[in-house]
C-alpha positions as CSV (number, residue, x, y, z in Angstrom):
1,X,35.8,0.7,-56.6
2,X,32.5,1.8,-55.8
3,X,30.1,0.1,-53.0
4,X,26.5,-0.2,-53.1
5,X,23.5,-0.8,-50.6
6,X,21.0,-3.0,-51.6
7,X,17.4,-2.1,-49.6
8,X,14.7,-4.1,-49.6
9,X,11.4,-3.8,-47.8
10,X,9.4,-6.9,-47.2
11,X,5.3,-7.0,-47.1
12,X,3.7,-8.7,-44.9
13,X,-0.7,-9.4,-44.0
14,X,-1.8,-6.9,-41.3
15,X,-3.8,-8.0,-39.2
16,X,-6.8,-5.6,-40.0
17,X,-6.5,-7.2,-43.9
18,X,-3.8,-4.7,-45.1
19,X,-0.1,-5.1,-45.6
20,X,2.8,-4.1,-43.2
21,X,6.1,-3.9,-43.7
22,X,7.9,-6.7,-41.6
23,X,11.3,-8.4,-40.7
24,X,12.9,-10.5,-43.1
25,X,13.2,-12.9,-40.2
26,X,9.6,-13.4,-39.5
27,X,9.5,-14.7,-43.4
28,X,8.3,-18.3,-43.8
29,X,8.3,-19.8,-47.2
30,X,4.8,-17.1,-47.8
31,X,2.7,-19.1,-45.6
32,X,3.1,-16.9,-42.5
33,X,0.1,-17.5,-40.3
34,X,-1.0,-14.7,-37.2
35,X,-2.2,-15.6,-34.3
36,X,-6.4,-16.3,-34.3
37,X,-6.0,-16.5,-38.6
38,X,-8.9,-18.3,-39.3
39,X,-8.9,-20.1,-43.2
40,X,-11.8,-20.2,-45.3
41,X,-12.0,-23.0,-47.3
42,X,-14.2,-24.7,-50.1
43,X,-14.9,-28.3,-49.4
44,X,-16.5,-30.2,-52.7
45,X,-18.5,-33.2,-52.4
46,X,-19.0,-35.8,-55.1
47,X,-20.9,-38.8,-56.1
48,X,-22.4,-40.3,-52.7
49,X,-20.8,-37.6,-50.8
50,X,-23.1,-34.7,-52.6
51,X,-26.1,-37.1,-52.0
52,X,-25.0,-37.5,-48.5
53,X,-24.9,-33.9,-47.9
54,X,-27.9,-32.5,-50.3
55,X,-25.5,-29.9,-52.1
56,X,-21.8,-30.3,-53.7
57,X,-20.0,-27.5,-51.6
58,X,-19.6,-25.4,-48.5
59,X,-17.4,-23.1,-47.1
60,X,-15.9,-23.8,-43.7
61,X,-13.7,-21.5,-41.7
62,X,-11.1,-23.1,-39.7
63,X,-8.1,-22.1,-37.1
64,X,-4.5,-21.6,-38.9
65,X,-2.5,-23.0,-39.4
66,X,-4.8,-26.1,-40.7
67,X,-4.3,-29.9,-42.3
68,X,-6.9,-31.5,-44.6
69,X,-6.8,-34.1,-41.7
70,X,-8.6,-31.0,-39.4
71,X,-10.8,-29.9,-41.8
72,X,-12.1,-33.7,-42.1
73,X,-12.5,-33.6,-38.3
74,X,-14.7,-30.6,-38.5
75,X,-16.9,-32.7,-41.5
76,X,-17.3,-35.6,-39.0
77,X,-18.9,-33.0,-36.7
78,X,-20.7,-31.4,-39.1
79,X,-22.0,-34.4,-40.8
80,X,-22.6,-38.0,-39.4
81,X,-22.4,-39.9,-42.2
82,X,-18.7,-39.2,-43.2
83,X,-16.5,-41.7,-41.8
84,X,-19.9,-43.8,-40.8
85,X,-22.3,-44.5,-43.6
86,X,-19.6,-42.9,-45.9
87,X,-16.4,-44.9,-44.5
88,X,-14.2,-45.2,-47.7
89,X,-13.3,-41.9,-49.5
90,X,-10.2,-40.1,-50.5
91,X,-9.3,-36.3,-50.1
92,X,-8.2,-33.7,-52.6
93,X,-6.9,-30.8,-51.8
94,X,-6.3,-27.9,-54.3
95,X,-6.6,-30.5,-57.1
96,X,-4.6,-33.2,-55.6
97,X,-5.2,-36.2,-53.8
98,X,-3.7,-35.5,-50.3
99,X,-3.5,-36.8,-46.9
100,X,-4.3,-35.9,-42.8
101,X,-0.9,-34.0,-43.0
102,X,-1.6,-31.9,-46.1
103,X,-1.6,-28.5,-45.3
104,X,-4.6,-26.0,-46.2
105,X,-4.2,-22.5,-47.0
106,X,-6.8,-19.5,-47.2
107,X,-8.9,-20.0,-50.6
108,X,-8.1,-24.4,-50.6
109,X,-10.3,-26.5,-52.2
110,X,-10.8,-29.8,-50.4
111,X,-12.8,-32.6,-52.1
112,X,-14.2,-35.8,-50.4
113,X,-14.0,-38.6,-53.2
114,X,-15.8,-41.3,-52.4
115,X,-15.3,-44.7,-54.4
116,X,-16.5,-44.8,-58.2
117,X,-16.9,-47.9,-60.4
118,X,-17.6,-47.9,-64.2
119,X,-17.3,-49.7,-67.6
């Protein structure tokens, strides 16, 4: 009977951008994070919330691993209003309402929804 040896090389982000090869035991589900990873993120404003702001996006970098609940912490700094004048919203991340414990990747989309009525 004949044997065989199955090689397999695994890729992993470098830290300078590029790929590496890496242990199959440092593997997590693809979401591997390095140390001082920062994620760049789109956040999207509607209705109120663009008005609020005075434009319908930004990018905003944050530490990784991240949650949609610190990226909203970095809005409050960044803008008064949310959480204030703007008290009642909802969060969407990638496309998907979400919560504080959803977590962000490099390239997300978050949204801020505020409250909408129509007929």
């Amino acid at each position: 009977m004949d044997s065989y040896s199955v090689f397999a090389l695994f890729f992993c982000h470098g830290r300078e951008g590029g790929f590496t090869v890496c242990n199959p035991g440092e593997l997590n589900t693809g979401n591997r994070m390095m140390e001082n990873e920062t994620l760049e993120i789109r956040v999207l404003f509607f209705a109120l919330a663009h008005e609020l702001a005075g434009e319908s996006s930004i990018e905003l970098s944050l530490p990784a691993p991240a949650t949609a609940g610190d990226a909203e912490d970095a809005l409050k700094k960044r803008y008064e209003w949310l959480g204030e004048r703007l008290s009642s919203y909802r969060i969407a991340v990638d496309e998907e309402f979400g919560g504080k414990d959803t977590p962000l990747r490099d390239g997300s989309e978050l949204a801020i929804i505020p409250p909408v009525s129509g007929g």
